[in-house]
N, C-alpha and C positions, 0 to 999 in steps of 0.2 A: 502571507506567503513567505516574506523574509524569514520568521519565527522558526515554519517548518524547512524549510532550509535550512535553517541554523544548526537545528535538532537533529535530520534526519537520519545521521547516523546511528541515534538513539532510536528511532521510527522504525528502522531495517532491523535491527538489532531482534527490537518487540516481535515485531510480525516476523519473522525466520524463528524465535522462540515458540508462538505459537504455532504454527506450521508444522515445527518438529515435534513437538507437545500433543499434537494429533497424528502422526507417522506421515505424512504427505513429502513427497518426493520435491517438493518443487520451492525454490527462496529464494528472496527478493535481493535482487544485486543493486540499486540503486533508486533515488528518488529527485526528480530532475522537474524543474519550471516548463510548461508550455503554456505562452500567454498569459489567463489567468488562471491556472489550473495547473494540478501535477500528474506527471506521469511517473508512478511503480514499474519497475520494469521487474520481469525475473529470469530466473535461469533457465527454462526450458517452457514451451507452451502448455500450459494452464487450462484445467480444466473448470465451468463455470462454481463447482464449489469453493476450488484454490481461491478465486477472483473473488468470491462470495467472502470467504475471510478476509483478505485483507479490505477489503471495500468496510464492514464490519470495522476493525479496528481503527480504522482512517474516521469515519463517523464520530467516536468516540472523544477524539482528540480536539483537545478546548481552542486550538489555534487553528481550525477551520472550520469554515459555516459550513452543516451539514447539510443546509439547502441547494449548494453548489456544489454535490457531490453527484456525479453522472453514474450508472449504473457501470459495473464493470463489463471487460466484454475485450476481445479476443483483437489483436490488429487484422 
């Protein structure tokens, strides 16, 4: 968790490059600790394929099990 903390400004960077790389309206303004898990926030409500990407690149990423990765999904 510390690691992607450390990073995440690198993590937001990634995912808003992708996002805009496929024309979508919507980018991620921060990446914040809740218990043991994070929450992606973005700029405007998200529709399930926005969520679908970044969920997608978060998997990827060698500093978190992607067993504890929760399905995306809307507050």
């Amino acid at each position: 968790m510390k690691r992607v903390m450390a990073q995440s400004n690198v993590y937001i960077d990634n995912i808003n490059r992708l996002l805009k790389d496929i024309k979508l309206e919507i980018s991620t303004n921060f990446i914040c600790p809740n218990n043991k898990r994070i929450v992606v926030t973005a700029n405007k409500i998200a529709v399930f394929l926005d969520l679908n990407i970044v969920e997608k690149y978060i998997k990827k990423l060698n500093d978190i099990d992607s067993s504890n990765i929760m399905s995306p999904r809307l507050p």
